[in-house]
N, CA, C and O atoms as CSV, one atom per row, in Angstrom:
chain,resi,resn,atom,element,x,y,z
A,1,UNK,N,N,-47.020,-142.943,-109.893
A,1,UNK,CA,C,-48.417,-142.584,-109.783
A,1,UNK,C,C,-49.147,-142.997,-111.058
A,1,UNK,O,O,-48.497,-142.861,-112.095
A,2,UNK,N,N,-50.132,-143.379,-111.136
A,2,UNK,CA,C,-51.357,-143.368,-111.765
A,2,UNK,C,C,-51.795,-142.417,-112.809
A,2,UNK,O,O,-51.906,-141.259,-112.405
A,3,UNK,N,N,-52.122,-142.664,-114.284
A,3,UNK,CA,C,-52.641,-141.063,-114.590
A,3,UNK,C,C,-53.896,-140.691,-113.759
A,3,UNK,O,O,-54.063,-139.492,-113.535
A,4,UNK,N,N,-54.963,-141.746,-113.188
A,4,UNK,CA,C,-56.035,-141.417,-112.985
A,4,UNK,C,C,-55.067,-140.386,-111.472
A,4,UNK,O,O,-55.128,-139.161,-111.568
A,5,UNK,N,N,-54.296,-140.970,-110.267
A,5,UNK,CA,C,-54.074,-139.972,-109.575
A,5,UNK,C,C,-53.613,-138.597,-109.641
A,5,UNK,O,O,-53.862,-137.642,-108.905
A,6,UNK,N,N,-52.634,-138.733,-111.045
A,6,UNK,CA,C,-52.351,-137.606,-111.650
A,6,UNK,C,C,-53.245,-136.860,-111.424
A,6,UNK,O,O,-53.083,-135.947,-110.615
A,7,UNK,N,N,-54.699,-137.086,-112.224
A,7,UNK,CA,C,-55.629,-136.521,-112.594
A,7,UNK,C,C,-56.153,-135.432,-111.613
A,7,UNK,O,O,-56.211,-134.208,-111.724
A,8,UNK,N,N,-56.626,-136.548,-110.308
A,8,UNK,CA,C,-57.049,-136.297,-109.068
A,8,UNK,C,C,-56.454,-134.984,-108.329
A,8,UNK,O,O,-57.138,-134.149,-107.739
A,9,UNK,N,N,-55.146,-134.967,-108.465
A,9,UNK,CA,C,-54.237,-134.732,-107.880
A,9,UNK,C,C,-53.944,-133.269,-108.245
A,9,UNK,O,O,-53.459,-132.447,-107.468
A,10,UNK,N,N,-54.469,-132.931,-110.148
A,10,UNK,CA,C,-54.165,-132.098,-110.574
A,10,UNK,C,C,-55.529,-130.940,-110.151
A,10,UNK,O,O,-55.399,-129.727,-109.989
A,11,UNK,N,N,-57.120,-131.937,-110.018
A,11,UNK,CA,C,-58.315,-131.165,-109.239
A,11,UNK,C,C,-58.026,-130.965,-107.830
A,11,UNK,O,O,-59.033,-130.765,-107.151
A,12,UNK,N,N,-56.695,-130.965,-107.085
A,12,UNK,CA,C,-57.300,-130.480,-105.848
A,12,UNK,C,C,-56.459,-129.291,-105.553
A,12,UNK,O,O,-55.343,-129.116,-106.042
A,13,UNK,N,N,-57.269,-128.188,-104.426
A,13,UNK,CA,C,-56.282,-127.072,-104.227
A,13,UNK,C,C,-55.520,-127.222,-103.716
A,13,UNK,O,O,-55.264,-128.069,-102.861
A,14,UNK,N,N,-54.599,-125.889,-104.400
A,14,UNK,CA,C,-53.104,-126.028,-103.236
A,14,UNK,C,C,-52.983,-125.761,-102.008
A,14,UNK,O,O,-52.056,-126.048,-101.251
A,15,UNK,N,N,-54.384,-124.941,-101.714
A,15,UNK,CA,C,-55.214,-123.971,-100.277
A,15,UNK,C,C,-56.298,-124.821,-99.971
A,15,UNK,O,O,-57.459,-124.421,-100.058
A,16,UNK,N,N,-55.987,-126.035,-99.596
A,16,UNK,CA,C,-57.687,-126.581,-99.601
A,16,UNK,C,C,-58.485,-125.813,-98.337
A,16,UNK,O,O,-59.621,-126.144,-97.995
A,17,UNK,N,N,-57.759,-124.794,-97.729
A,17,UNK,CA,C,-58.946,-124.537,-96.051
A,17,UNK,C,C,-59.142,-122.977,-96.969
A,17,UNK,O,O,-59.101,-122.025,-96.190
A,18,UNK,N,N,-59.295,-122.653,-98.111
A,18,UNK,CA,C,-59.526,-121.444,-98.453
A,18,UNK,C,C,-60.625,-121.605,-99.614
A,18,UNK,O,O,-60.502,-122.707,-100.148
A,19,UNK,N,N,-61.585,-120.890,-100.124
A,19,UNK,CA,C,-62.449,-120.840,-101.218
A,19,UNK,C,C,-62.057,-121.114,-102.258
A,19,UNK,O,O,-61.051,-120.439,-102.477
A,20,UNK,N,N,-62.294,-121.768,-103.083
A,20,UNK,CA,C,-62.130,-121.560,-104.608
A,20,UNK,C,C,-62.983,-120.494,-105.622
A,20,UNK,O,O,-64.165,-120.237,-105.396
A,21,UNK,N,N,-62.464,-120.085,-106.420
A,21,UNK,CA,C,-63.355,-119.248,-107.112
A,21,UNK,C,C,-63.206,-119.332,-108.287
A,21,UNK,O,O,-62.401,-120.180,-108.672
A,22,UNK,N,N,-63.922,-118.489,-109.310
A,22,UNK,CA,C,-63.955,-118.659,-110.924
A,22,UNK,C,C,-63.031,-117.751,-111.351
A,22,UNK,O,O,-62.998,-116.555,-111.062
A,23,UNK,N,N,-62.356,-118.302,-111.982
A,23,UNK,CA,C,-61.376,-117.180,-112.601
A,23,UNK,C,C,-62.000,-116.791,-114.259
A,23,UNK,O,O,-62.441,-117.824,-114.764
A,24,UNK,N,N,-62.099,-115.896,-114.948
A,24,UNK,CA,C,-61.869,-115.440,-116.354
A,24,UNK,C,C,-61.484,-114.586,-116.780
A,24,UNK,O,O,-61.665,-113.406,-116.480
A,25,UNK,N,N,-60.579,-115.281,-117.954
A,25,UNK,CA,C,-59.369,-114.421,-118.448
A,25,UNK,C,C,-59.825,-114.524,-119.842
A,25,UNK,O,O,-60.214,-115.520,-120.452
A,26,UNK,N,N,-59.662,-112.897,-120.356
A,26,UNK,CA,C,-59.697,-113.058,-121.374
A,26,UNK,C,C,-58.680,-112.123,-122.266
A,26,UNK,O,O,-58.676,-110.894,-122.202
A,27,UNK,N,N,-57.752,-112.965,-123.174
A,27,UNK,CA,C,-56.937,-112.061,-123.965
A,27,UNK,C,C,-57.719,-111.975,-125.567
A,27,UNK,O,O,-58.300,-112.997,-125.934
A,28,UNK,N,N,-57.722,-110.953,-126.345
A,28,UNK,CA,C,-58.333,-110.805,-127.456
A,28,UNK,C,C,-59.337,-111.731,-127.573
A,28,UNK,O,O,-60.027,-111.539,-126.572
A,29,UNK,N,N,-59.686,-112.370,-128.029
A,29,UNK,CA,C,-61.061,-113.485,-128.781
A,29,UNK,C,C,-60.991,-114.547,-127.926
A,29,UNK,O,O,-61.899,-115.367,-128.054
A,30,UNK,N,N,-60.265,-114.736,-127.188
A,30,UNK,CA,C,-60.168,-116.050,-126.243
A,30,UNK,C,C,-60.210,-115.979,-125.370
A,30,UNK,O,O,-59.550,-115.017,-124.977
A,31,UNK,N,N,-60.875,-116.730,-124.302
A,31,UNK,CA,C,-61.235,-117.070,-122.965
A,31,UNK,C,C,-61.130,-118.050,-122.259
A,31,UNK,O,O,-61.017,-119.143,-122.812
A,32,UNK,N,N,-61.136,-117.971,-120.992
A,32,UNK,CA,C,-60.086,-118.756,-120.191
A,32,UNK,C,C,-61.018,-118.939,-118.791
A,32,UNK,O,O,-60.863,-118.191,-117.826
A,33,UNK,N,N,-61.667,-119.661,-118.807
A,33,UNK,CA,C,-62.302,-120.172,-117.441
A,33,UNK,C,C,-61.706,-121.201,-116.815
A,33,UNK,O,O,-61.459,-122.275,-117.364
A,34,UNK,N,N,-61.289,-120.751,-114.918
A,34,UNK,CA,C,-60.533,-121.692,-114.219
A,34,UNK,C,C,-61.071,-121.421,-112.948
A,34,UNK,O,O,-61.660,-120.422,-112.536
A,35,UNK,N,N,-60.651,-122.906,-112.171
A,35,UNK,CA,C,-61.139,-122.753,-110.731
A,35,UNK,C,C,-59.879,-122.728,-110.073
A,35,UNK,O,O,-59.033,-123.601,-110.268
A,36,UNK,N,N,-59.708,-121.722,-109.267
A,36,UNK,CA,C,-58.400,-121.392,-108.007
A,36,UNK,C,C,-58.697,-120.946,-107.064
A,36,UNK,O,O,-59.876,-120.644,-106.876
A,37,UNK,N,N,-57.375,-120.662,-105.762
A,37,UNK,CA,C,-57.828,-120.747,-104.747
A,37,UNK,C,C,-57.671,-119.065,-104.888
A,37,UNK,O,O,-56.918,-118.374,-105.574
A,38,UNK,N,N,-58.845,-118.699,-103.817
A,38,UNK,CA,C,-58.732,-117.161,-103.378
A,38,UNK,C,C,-57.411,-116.013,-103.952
A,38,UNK,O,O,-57.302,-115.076,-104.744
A,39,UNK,N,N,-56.541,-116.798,-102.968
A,39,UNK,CA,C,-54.993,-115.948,-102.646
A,39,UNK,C,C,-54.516,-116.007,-104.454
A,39,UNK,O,O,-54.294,-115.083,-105.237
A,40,UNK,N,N,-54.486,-117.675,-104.672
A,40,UNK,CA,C,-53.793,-117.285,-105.957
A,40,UNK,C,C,-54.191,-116.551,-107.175
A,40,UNK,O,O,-53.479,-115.796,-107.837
A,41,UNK,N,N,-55.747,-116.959,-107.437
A,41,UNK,CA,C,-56.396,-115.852,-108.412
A,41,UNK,C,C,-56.105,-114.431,-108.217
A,41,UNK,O,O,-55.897,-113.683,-109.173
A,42,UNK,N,N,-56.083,-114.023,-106.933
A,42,UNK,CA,C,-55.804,-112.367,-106.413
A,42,UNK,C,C,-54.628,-112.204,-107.004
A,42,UNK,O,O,-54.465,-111.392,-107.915
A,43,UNK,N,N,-53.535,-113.097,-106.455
A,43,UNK,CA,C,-52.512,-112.626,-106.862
A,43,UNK,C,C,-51.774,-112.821,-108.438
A,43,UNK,O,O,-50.705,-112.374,-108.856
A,44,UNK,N,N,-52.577,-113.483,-108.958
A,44,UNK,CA,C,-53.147,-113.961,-110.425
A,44,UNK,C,C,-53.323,-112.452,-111.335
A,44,UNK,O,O,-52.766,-111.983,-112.328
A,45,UNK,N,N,-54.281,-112.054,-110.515
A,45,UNK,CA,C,-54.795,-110.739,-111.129
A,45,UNK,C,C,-54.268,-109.599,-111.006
A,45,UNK,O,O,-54.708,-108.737,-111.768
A,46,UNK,N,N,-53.274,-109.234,-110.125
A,46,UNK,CA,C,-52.417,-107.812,-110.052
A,46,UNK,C,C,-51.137,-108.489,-110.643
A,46,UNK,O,O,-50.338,-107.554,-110.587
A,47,UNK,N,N,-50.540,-109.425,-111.113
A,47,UNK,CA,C,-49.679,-109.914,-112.141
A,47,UNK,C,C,-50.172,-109.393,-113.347
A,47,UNK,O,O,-49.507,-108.705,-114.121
A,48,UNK,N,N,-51.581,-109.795,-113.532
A,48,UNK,CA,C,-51.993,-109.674,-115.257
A,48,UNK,C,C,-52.029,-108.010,-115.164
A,48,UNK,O,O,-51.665,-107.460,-116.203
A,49,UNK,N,N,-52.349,-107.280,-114.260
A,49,UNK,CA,C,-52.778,-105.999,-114.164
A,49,UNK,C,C,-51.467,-105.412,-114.487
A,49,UNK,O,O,-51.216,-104.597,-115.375
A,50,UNK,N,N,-50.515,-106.052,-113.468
A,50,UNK,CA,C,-49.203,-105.417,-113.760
A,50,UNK,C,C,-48.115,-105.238,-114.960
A,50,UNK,O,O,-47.408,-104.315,-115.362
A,51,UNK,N,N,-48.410,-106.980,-115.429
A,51,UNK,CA,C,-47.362,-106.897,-116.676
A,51,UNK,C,C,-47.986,-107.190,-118.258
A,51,UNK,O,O,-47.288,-107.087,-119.267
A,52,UNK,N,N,-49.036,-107.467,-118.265
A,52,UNK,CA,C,-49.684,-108.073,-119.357
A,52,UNK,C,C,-51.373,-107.127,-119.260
A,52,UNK,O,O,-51.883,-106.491,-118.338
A,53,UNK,N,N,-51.973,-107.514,-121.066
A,53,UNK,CA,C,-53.276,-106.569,-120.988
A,53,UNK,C,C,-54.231,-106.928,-121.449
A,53,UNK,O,O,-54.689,-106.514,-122.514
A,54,UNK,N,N,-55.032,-108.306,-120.288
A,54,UNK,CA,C,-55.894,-108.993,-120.565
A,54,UNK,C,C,-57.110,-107.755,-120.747
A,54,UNK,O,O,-57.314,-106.794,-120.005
A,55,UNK,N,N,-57.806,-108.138,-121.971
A,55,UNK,CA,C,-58.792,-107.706,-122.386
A,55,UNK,C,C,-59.974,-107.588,-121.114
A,55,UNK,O,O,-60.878,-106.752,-121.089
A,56,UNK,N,N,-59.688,-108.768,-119.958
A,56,UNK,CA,C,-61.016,-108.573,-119.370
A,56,UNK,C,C,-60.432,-110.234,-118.250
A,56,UNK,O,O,-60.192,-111.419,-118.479
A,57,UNK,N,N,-60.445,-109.274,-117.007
A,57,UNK,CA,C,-60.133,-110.230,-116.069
A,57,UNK,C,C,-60.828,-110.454,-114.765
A,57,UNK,O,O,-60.869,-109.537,-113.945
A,58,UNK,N,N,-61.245,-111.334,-114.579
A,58,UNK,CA,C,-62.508,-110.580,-113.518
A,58,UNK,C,C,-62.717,-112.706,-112.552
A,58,UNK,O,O,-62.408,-113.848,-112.894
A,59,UNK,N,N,-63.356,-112.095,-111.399
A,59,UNK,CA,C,-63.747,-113.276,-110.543
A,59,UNK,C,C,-65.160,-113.264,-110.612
A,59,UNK,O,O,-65.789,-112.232,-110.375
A,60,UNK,N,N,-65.889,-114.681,-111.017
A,60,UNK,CA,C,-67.263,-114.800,-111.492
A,60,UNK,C,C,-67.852,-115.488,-110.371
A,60,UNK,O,O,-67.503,-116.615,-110.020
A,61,UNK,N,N,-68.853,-114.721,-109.745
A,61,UNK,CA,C,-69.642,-115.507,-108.177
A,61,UNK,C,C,-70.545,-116.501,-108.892
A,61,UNK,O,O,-71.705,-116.322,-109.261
A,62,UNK,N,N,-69.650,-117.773,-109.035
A,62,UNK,CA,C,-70.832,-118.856,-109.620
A,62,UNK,C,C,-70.224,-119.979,-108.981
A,62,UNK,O,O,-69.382,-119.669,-108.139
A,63,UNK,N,N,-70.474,-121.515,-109.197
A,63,UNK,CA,C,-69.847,-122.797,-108.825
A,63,UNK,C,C,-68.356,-122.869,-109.623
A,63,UNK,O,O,-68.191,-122.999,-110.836
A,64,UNK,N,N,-67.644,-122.785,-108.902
A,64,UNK,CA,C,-66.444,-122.858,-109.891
A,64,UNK,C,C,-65.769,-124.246,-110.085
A,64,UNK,O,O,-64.631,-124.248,-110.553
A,65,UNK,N,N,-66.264,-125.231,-109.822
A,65,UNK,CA,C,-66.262,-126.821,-109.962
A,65,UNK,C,C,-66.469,-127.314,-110.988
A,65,UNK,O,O,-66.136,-128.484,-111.176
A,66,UNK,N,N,-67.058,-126.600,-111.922
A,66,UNK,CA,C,-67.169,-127.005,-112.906
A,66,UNK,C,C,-65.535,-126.692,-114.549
A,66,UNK,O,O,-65.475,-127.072,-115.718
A,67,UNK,N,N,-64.669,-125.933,-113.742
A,67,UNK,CA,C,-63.499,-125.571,-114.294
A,67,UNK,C,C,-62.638,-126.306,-113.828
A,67,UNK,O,O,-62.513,-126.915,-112.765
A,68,UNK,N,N,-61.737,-126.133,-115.210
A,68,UNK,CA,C,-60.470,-126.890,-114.398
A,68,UNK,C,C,-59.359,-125.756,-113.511
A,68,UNK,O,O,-59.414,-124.527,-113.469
A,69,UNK,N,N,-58.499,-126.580,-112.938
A,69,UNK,CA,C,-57.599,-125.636,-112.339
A,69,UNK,C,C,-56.921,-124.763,-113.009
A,69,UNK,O,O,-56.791,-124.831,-114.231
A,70,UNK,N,N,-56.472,-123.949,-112.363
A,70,UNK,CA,C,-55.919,-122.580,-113.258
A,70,UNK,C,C,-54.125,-123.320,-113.173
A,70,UNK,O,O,-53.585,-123.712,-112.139
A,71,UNK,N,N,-53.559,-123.332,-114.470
A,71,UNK,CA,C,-52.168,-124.276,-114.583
A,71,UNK,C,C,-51.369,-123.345,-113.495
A,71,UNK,O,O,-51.456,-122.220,-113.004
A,72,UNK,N,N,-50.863,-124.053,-113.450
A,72,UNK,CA,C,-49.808,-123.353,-112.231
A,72,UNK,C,C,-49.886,-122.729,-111.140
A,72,UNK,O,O,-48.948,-122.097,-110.654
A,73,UNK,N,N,-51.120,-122.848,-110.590
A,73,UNK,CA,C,-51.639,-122.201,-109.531
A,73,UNK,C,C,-50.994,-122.131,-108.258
A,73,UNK,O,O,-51.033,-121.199,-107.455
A,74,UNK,N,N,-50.251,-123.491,-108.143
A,74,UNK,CA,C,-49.147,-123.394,-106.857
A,74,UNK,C,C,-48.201,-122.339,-106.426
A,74,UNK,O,O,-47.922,-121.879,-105.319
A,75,UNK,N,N,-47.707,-122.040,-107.882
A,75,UNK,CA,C,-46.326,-121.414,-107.965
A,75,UNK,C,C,-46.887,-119.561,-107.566
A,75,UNK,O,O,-46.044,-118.663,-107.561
A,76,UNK,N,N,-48.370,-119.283,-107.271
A,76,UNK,CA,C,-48.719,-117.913,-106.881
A,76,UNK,C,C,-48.490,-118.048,-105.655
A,76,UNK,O,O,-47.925,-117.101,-105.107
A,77,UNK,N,N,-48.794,-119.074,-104.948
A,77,UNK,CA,C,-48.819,-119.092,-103.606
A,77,UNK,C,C,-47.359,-119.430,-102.915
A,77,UNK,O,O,-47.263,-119.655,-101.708
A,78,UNK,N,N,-46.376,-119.440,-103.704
A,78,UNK,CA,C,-44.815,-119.428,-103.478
A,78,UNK,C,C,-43.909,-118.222,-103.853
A,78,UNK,O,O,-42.679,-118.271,-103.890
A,79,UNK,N,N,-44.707,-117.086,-104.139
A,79,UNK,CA,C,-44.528,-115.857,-103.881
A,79,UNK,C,C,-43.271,-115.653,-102.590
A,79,UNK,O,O,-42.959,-114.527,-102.204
């Protein structure tokens, strides 16, 4: 492959028939804006709830196209 398909490849969802949404995460002073699909951000977020203590985790009703993908986003939906 291509890096440019890489690239491509790395913007598209793993859920493409489901919403994308804004993810932000924030641990101490740093923040973390990403675009994912529905299921995986959800299940994104009762992980962080469960084992870790993001300062502030929340789904933002805006265009979320403008983020990149949230890394590993596949591997929520292989639950």
């Amino acid at each position: 492959m291509t890096r440019l398909e890489l690239e491509m490849e790395d913007q598209m969802s793993p859920n493409p028939k489901e919403m994308d949404v804004h993810l932000v995460v924030e641990f101490g002073n740093v923040r973390f804006d990403y675009t994912a699909c529905a299921t995986a951000a959800s299940l994104f977020m009762q992980e962080c709830r469960n084992y870790r203590y993001p300062k502030h985790l929340a789904v933002v009703h805006d265009d979320p196209r403008r983020y990149p993908r949230m890394p590993n986003e596949r591997l929520y939906l292989e639950h």
